[in-house]
KEBA-611185 format. One line per field, with one value per residue (C-alpha): residue number from 1; x, y, z. Coordinates in steps of 0.25 Angstrom, whole numbers, m for minus. Example, Ala and Ser with C-alpha at 12.3 -4.5 7.8 and 13.67 -1.06 7.14 Angstrom:
<nodes>
resi = [1_2]
X = [49_55]
Y = [m18_m4]
Z = [31_29]
</nodes>
This chain:
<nodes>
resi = [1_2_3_4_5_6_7_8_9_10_11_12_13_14_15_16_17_18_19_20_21_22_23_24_25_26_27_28_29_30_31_32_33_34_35_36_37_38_39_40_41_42_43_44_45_46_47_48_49_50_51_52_53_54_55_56_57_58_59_60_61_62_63_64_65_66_67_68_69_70_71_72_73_74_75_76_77_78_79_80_81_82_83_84_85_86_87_88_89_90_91_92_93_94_95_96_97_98_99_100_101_102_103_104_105_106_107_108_109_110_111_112_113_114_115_116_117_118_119_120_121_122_123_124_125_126_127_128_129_130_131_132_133_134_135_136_137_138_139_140_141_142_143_144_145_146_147_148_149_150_151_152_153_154_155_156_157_158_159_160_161_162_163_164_165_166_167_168_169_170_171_172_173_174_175_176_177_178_179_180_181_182_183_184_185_186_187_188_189_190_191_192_193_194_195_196_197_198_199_200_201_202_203_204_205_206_207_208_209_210_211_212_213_214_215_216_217_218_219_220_221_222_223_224_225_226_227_228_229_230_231_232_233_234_235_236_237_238_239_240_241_242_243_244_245_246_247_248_249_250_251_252_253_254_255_256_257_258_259_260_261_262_263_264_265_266_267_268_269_270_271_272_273_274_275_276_277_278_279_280_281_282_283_284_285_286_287_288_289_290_291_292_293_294_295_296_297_298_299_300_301_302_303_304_305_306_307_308_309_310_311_312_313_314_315_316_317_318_319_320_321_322_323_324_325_326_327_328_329_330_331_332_333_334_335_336_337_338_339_340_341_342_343_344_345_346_347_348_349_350_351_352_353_354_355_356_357_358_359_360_361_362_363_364_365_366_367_368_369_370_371_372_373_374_375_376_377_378_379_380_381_382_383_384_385_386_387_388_389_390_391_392_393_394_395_396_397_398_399_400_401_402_403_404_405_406_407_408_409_410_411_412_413_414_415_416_417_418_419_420_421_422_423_424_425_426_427_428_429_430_431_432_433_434_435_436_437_438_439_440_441_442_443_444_445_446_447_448_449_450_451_452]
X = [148_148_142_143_127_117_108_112_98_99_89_86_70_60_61_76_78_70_75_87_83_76_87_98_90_82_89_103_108_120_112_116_107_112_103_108_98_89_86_72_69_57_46_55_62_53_41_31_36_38_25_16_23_19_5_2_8_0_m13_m14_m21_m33_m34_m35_m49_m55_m49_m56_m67_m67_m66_m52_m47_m36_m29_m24_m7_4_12_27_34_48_41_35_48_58_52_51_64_67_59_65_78_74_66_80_87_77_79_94_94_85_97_108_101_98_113_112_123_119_126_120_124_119_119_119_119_133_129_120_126_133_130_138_136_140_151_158_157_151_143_139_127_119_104_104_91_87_77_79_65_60_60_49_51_46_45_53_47_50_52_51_64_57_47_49_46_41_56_56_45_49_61_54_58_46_31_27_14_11_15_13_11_12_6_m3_1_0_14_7_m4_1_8_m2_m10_3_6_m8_m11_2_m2_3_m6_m6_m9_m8_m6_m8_m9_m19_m33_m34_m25_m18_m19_m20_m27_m43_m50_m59_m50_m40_m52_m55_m41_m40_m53_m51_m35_m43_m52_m41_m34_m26_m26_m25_m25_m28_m22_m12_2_14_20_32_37_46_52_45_51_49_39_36_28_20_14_3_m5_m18_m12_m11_5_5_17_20_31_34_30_31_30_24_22_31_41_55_61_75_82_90_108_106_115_102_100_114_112_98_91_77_71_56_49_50_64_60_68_61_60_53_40_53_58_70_77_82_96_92_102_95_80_72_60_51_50_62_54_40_31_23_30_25_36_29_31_46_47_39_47_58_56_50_65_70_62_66_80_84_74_73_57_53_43_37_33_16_13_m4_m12_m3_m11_m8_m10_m9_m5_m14_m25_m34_m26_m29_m26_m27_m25_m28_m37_m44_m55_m51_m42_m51_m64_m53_m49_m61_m77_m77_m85_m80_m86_m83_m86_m81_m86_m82_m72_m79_m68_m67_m82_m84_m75_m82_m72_m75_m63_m70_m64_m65_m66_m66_m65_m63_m69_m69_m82_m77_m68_m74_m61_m55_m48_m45_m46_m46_m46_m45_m45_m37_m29_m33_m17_m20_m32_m28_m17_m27_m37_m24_m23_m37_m36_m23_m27_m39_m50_m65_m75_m82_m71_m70_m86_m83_m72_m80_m80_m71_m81_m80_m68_m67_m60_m74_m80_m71_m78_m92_m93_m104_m110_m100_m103_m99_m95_m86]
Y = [59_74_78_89_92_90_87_88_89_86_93_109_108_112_101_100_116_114_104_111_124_120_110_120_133_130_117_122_110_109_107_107_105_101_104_101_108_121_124_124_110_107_115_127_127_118_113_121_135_137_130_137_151_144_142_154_160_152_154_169_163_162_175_183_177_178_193_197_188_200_211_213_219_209_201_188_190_179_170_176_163_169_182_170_161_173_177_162_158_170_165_150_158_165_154_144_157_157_141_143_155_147_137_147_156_141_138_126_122_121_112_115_101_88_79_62_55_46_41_43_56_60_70_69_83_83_89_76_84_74_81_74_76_70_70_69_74_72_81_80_82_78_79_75_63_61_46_42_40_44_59_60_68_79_83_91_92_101_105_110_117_129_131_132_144_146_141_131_132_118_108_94_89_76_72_74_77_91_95_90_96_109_112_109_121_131_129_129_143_148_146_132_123_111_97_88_73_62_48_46_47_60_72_75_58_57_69_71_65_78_89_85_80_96_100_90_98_111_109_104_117_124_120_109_99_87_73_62_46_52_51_54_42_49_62_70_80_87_101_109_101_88_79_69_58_53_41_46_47_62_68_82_91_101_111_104_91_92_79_78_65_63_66_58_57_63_53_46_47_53_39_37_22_19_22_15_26_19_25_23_18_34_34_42_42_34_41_37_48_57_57_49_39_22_32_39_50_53_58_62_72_80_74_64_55_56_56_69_76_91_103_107_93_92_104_98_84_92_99_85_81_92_90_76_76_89_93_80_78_67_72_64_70_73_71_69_79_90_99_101_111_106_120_114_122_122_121_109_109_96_91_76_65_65_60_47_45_48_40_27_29_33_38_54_63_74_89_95_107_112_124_137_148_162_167_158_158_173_173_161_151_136_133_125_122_109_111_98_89_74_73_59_55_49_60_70_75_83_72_80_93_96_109_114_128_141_142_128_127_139_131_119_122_129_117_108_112_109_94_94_98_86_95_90_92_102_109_114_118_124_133_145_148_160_166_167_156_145_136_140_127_121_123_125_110_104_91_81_79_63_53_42]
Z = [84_78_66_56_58_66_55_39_31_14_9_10_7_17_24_26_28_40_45_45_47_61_67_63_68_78_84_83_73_64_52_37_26_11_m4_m16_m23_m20_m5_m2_m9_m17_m10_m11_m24_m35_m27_m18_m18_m33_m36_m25_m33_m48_m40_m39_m52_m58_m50_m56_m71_m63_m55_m69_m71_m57_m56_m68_m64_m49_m60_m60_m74_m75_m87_m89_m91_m95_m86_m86_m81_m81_m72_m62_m62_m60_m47_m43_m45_m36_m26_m26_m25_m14_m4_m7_0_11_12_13_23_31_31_35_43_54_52_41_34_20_9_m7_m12_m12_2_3_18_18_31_42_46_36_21_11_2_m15_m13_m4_9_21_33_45_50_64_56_42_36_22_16_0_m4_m17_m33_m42_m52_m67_m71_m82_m94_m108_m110_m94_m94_m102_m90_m78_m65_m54_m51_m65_m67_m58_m69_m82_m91_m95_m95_m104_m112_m109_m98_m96_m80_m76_m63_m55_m39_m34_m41_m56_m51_m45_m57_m68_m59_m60_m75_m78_m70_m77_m92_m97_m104_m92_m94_m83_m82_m70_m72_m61_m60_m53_m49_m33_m32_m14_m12_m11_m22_m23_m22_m32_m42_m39_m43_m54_m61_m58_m63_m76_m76_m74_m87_m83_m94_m84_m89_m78_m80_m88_m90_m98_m108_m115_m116_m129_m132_m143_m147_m136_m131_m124_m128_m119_m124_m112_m107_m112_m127_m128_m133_m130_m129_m120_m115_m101_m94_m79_m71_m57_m52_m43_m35_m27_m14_m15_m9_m19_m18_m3_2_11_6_10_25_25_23_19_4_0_m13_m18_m13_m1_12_21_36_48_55_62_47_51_41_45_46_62_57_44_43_30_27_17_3_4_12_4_15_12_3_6_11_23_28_25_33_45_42_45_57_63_60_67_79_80_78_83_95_100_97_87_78_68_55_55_41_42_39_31_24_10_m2_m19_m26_m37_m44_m34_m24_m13_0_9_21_27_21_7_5_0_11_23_18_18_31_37_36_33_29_17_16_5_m5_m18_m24_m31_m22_m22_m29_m41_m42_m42_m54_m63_m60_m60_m48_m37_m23_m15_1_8_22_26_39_46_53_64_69_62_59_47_39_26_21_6_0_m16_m18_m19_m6_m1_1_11_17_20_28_38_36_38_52_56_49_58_69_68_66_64_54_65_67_53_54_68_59_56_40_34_23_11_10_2_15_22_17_27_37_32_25_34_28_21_6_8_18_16]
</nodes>
């Protein structure tokens, strides 16, 4: 049977551009590749590049202080928000050209419409045009979700935060993952009056019980008002204002309420259910480890099928895709050990087992130190810095590494290699120590501050 394509991929995030990309360009297959929105996806266009750009706009508040702190004759300025989001708008425009050139330039047939799979090897775009296709790939990523409530229509989300005219004086944001938690941070550095709220006990819920108690105190130092076991009742619109009426009593008003706590597989009206494609509890495509679907022809990766939700791993998901259907060598997707960084403020970085998780699977030993960073201290500040291990007793190895400070993003994507690659406890004191360094306690930590 002859097909239109070799492979027709709907989706043109990370994960789908390289999947087409690389069996297109490098393995010579008739690919072709539909969006319906803004190519790049999420991570691109409203998630990880925009924000990481907003991070460090909004990290400049706090260099004023230290400069003058090092003798600098410097003085604190206003925010221009239409300055800042000007130039990033230009970026955004600029890196989807990339995306799309990337897409050309390997000899992909793009189609900027929306896409729905009528059978097993066949698309249908919106505009009624049907493409067959011998591998169907479906990489439709993600949109965050706000429950319904009363006034829940009034809140945005992180898609829309990018887009505001202007910056609010204050801002409401609900959640409290790393997106609630990234951008109380941002539009705390840039100058708006933040309040935070999480109905949970503690902020970062899955990641070290220490490091994000760190990050949860010094977001509160830093001027975050941050409200724990809290949530939103009902919300109005009062004027120009909305006003939120929450589970502690308070009703405040504020200029925008963003909610982060959560996020959806975009899966729904794709004609998956029809062909037997199996759906999860979340809605997510359900895919085996070589990311293939019940349907042999059709496969699914990134955020789509909610295992670990992270850009670098669509990317890896699909060149794993690649490498099974077109080169003729099964490889399963690794998803253990992937090191990690939350662009909060501090900044973590992580890769492997907490704390919590390692002691219930087995006896460990934890070093650990927290103290103030040269730089910060030299200036008068308060910030302190967590550096910290999960070492198993019995093989001695690195379970987990845990890291809150400037640049631990930077950080543990080196450490990430060495807990990959299985290193031990004495491997990291065999490391010799760069000096003066913050990540020099990584490898100086010699007695374990507790066992479990």
């Amino acid at each position: 049977m002859s097909f239109d394509y070799d492979l027709f991929v709907i989706g043109g995030g990370s994960g789908g551009v390289r999947a087409a990309r690389v069996a297109a360009g490098e393995n010579g297959a008739k690919v072709a590749l539909a969006e319906e929105d803004r190519y790049g996806g999420t991570c691109v266009i409203r998630g990880c590049v925009p924000k990481k750009l907003m991070v460090f706009a909004s990290e400049f508040s706090g260099m004023v202080g230290d400069a003058q702190a090092f003798g600098w004759d410097i003085q604190r300025g206003a925010f221009d928000w239409s300055t800042f989001h000007g130039k990033l708008v230009a970026e955004l425009d600029r890196l989807e050209g990339i995306y799309r050139n990337i897409l050309k330039n390997n000899g992909v047939e793009s189609f900027d419409q929306r896409a729905r799979v009528v059978d097993p090897h066949t698309v249908e775009l919106a505009d009624g045009a049907r493409k067959t296709a011998k591998h169907i790939l479906v990489a439709t990523g993600g949109r965050p979700v706000v429950p319904e409530f009363s006034g829940s229509e009034l809140a945005i989300t992180s898609n829309e935060v990018f887009h505001l005219e202007k910056l609010p004086e204050s801002m409401l944001i609900v959640g409290g993952g790393y997106i609630a938690c990234e951008f109380a941070g941002i539009m705390n550095g840039l100058g708006v009056k933040t309040t935070q709220f999480y109905r949970g006990a503690q902020i970062l819920r899955g990641f070290d019980d220490e490091a994000r108690g760190l990050i949860s105190e010094e977001m509160c130092q830093n001027g975050i008002d941050l409200h724990l076991g809290t949530n939103v009742l009902e919300m109005k619109q009062q004027g120009d204002k909305i006003w939120v009426k929450a589970t502690n009593g308070s009703e405040r008003l504020f200029d925008v309420v963003m909610y982060a706590t959560g996020r959806a597989p975009n899966a729904d009206d794709l004609g998956l259910e029809a062909l037997g494609v199996a759906r999860g509890r979340k809605g997510e495509i359900i895919v085996d480890e070589y990311s293939q679907t019940g349907v042999p022809s059709i496969y699914a990766i990134g955020d789509v099928t909610d295992r670990v939700n992270l850009t670098p791993v669509a990317i890896r998901e699909g060149m794993a895709f690649v490498e099974t259907v077109f080169k003729g060598n099964p490889t399963p997707v690794d998803h253990e050990l992937i090191p990690t960084a939350i662009f909060t403020q501090p900044e973590m970085g992580t890769v492997g087992l907490s704390e919590e998780e390692a002691a219930a699977q087995e006896p460990i030993e934890v070093y650990a130190t927290s103290f103030k960073p040269m730089q910060k201290s030299f200036a008068g500040g308060t910030q302190r810095v967590l550096m910290k291990l999960i070492v198993s007793q019995a093989s001695r190895k690195v379970l987990g590494c845990h890291i809150v400070a400037p640049g631990a993003g930077e950080m543990i994507q080196l450490a990430g290699i060495a807990v990959k690659m299985g290193a031990t406890k004495e491997d990291f004191d065999r490391t010799v120590a760069v000096h003066p360094v913050m990540a020099e306690e990584l490898v100086t930590m010699r007695q374990p501050v507790r066992t479990a």
